[in-house]
C-alpha positions in Angstrom: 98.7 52.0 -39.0 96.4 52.3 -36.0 93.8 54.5 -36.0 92.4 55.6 -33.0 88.7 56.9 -32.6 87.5 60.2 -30.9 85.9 60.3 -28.0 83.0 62.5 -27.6 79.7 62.4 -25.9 77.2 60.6 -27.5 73.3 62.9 -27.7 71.7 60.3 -24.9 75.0 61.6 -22.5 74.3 65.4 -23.2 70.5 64.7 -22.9 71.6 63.6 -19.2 73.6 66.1 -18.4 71.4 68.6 -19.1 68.7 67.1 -17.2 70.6 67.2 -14.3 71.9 70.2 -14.5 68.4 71.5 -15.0 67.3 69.6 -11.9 69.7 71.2 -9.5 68.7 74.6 -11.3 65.1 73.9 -10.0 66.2 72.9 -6.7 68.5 75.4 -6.0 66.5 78.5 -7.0 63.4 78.4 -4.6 66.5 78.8 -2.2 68.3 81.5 -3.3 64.9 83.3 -4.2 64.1 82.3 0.2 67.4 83.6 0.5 66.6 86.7 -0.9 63.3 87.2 0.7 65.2 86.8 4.2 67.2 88.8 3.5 65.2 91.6 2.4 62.9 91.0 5.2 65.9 91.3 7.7 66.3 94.9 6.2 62.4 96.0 6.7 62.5 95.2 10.1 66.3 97.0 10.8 64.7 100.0 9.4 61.5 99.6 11.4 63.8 99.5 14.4 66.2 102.6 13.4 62.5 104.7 13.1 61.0 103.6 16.6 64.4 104.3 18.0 64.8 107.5 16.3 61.0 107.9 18.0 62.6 107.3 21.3 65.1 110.1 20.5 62.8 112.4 20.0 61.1 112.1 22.7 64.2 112.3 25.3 64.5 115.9 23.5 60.8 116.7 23.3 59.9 114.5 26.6 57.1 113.1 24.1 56.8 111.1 21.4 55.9 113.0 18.3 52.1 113.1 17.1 50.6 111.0 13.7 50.1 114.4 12.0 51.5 118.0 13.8 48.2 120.2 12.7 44.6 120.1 12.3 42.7 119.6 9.1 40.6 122.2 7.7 37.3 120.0 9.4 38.7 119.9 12.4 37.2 122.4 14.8 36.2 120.0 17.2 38.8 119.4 20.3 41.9 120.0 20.0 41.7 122.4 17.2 38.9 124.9 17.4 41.4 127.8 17.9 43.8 126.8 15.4 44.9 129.5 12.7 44.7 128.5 9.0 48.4 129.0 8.6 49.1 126.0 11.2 46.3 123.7 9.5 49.0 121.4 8.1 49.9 117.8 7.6 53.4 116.9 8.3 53.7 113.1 9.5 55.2 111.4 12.1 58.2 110.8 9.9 58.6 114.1 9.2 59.0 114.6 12.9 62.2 112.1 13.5 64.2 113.2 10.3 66.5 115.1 12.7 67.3 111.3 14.2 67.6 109.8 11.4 70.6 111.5 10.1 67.9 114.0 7.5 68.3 117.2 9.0 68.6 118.6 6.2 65.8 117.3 4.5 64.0 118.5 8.2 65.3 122.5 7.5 63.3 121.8 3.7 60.1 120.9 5.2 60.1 123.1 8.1 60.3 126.0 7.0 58.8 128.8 8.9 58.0 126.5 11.7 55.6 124.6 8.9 53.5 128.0 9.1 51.4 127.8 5.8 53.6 124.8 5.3 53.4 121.1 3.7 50.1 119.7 3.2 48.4 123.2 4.4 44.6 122.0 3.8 42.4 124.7 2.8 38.6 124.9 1.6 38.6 123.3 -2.3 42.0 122.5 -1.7 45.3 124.8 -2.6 48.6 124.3 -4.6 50.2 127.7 -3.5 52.4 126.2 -0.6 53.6 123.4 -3.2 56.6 125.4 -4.4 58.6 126.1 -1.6 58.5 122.1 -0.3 58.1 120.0 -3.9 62.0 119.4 -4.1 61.6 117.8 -0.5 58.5 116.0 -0.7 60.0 114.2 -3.6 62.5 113.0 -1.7 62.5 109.1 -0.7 65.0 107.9 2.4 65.4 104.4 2.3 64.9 103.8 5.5 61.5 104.5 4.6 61.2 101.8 2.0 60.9 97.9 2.3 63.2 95.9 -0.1 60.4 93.5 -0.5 57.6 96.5 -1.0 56.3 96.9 -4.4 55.1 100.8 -4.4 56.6 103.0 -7.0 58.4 106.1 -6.1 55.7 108.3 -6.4 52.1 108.1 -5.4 49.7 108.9 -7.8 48.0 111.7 -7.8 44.0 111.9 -9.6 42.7 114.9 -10.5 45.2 116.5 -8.4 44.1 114.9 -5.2 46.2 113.1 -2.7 44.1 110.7 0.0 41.3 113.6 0.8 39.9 116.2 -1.3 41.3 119.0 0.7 44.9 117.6 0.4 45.8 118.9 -3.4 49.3 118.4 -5.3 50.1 119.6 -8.6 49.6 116.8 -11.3 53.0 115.8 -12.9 54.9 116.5 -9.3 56.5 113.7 -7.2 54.5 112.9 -3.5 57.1 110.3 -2.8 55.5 106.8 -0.8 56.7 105.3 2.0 56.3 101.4 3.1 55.4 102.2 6.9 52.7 103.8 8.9 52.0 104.3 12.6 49.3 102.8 14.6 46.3 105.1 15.5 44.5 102.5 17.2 41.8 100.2 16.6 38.8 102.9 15.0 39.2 102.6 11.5 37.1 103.3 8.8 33.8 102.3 10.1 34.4 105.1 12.6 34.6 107.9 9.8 36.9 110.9 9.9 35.8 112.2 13.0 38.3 113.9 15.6 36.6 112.3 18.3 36.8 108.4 17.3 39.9 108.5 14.7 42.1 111.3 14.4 42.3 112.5 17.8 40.4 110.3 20.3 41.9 107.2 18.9 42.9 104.5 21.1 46.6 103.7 19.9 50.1 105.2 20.2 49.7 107.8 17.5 47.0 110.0 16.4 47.0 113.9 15.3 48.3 117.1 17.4 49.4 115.8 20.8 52.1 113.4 21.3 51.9 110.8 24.3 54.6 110.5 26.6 55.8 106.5 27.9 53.7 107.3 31.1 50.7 107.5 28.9 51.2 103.6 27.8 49.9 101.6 30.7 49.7 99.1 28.4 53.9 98.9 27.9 55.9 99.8 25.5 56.7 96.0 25.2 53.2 95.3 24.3 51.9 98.4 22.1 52.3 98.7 18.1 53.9 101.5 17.4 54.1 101.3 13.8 53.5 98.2 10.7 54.4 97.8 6.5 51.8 98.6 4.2 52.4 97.7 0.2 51.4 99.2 -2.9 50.8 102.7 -1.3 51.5 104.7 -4.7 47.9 103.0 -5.8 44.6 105.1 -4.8 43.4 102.7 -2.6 46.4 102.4 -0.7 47.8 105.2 -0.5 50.4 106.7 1.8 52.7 109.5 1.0 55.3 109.5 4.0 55.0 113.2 5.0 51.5 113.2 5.0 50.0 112.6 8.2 46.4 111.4 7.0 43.8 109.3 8.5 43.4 105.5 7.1 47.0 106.2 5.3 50.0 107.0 7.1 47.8 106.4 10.4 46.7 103.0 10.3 44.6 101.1 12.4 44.0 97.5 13.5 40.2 97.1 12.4 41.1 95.1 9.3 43.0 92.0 9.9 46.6 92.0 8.4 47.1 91.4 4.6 43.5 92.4 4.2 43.8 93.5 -0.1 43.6 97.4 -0.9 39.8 98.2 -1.0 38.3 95.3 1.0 37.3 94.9 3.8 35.7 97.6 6.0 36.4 100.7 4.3 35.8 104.4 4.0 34.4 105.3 0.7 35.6 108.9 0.0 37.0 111.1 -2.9 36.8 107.9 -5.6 39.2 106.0 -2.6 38.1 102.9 -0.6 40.4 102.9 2.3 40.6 99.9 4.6 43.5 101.9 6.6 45.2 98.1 7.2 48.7 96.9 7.5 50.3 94.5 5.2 53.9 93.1 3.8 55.2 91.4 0.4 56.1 88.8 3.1 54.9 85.6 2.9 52.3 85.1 5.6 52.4 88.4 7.8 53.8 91.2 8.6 56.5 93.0 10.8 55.4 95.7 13.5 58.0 97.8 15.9 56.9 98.4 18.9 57.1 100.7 21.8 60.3 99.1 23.5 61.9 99.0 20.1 61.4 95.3 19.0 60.5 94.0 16.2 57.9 91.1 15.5 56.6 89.4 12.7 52.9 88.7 13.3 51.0 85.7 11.5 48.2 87.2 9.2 46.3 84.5 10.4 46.6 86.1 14.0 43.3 86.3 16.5 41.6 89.7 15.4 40.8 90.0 19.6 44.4 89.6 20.0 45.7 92.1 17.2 43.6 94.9 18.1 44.5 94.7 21.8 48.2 95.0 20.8 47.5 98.7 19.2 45.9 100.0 22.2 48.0 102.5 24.4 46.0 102.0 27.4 43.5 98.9 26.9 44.2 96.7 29.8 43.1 94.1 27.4 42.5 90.4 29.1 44.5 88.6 25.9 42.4 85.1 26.3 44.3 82.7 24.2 46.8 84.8 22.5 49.8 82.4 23.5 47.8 79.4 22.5 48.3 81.3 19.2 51.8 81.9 19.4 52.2 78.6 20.8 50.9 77.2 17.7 53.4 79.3 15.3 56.2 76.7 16.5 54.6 74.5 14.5 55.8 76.5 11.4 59.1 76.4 12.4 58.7 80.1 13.2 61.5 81.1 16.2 61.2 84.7 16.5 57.3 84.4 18.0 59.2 83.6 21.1 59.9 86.8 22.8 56.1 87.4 22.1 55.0 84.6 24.1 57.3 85.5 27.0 56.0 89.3 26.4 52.1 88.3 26.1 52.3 85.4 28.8 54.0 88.5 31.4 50.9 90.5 30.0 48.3 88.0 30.4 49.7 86.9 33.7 49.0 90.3 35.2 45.6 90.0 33.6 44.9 86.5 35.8 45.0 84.8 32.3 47.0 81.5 32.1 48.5 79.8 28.9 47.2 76.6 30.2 49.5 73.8 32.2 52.2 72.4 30.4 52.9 76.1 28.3 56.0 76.3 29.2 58.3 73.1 29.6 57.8 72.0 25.5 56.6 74.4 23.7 57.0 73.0 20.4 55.2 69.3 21.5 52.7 71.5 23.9 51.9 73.6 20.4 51.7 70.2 18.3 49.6 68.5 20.9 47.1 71.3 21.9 43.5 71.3 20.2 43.9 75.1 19.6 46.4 74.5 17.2 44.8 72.0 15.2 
């Protein structure tokens, strides 16, 4: 009688096998994780571009874009707001403002209530609470097309000792002030300029600051070329924080002092109410971050981008002489980087009106011209 042996595989064979199979694992994840991160980045910047159009709908019904923050402040009786009642001293942001657009009229109706007559984020002397009632089921309320997949915040920001970003915004401790991952470009004063109305809320260089809205006349910059709004991350933390009704100073109004990425209480910053505020714009994205602007594009920009070059992009009305800025986008070939294209047709058109050249040889190979060009190495 034959007897025939049983294959099987020996420990040596299983060893291998799970070797490989722990090699592809290794290989295969970074991929799936850059995947991912596309893919979540592809949503940030859909959503930037559903809010700047929404912006653009509001002004063809308003024949203006709408402001950073509707009301005054309770310091603010220096232009526009030394006639201002009490009862119309309230914050209501930007956002607020294109919730009709956005297919949130109904959270709209729950904010404005009373044409936001002693309405959300009424500021009063020592602060108040008494308006929080009537607009906390609202304020609570997150839309996602206020929230980056890739941002970190949590829901809610948090609130200290019942204060929200200034002292004379209060919130009842225990109550949802629900973040938000963008903010809107006031310009390039930021916190070294203070709170004043003069420098940063009002007489601020970029497309949005508080009370007035501009109208596309008032950009003689172009649309094409002005920031109309960034990401920021982590606003639920103190030194960060951005609550996407609010319209506030160095929060939901941002500005282009600090260079992008610049870490939550470094930097330049405003030192106020146990906050340090650097007011700058940031992703969870590795290497930058994605702005909308005016014309309703969206571009990522390097957080290694010329600080000259950044600022002049938030300015409404500049006339900026951008000296070198496509050397710079020139150079983000190198990185394999496609989308800083349109930019360099967009800043070339801009510097070209300026009498600025990219320098001869810019545009037949841009990828060798970037490789081969001392600015870039």
């Amino acid at each position: 009688m034959t007897v025939t042996a049983r294959k099987a595989f020996t420990l040596v064979e299983l060893l291998v096998v799970i070797t490989i199979i722990g090699i592809l694992i290794a290989l295969l994840l970074p991929a799936v994780q850059a995947a991912r991160e596309a893919a979540r980045r592809m949503q940030c910047g859909n959503n930037l571009k559903q809010i700047v159009l929404a912006m653009h709908s509001h002004q063809s019904a308003q024949q203006e874009f709408p402001p950073g923050r509707i009301g005054c402040d309770l310091v603010g009786n220096e232009t526009p707001c030394q006639s201002v009642l009490a009862e119309d001293r309230v914050g209501p942001s930007t956002f607020v403002m294109i919730l009709p657009y956005i297919e949130q009229s109904a959270l709209y109706d729950a904010l404005n209530i009373d044409k936001f007559k002693n309405g959300p984020w009424l500021t009063v002397s020592g602060g108040s609470t008494a308006w929080v009632a009537r607009y906390e089921d609202a304020i609570a309320q997150r839309p996602s097309v206020f929230v980056c997949p890739s941002d970190s915040s949590k829901p809610c920001c948090e609130i200290y000792n019942g204060v929200i970003v200034g002292m004379s915004h209060t919130y009842v401790d225990g109550k949802c002030a629900a973040t938000g991952s963008y903010a809107v470009s006031i310009g390039t004063h930021g916190p070294s300029h203070g709170t004043s109305y003069a420098a940063v809320k009002y007489g601020n260089d970029g497309s949005f600051v508080y009370v007035d809205g501009f109208r596309p006349r008032d950009f003689t910059d172009g649309l094409s070329s002005t920031i109309f709004l960034g990401e920021t991350f982590d606003t639920h933390l103190k030194n960060s924080e951005l609550v996407w009704s609010l319209g506030y100073r160095h929060s939901s109004l941002r500005s282009t002092e600090n260079p992008i990425n610049t870490p939550p209480g470094e930097g330049s910053t405003i030192n106020l109410y146990d906050r340090k505020l650097n007011a700058a714009f940031g992703s969870k994205h590795p290497g930058g971050t994605q702005f909308a602007f005016g014309d309703g594009h969206v571009s990522f920009l390097s957080e290694n981008i010329d600080l000259k070059a950044y600022r002049g992009l938030s300015t409404r009305d500049g006339g900026e002489v951008l000296e070198n800025v496509g050397y710079y986008w020139w150079c983000g070939l190198r990185e394999g980087r496609s989308d800083v294209l349109p930019v360099v047709g967009r800043l070339r058109r801009r510097a070209s009106r300026s009498s600025t050249r990219l320098g001869a040889g810019a545009g037949r190979r841009p990828a060798a011209y970037a490789r081969s060009h001392p600015l870039c190495t």
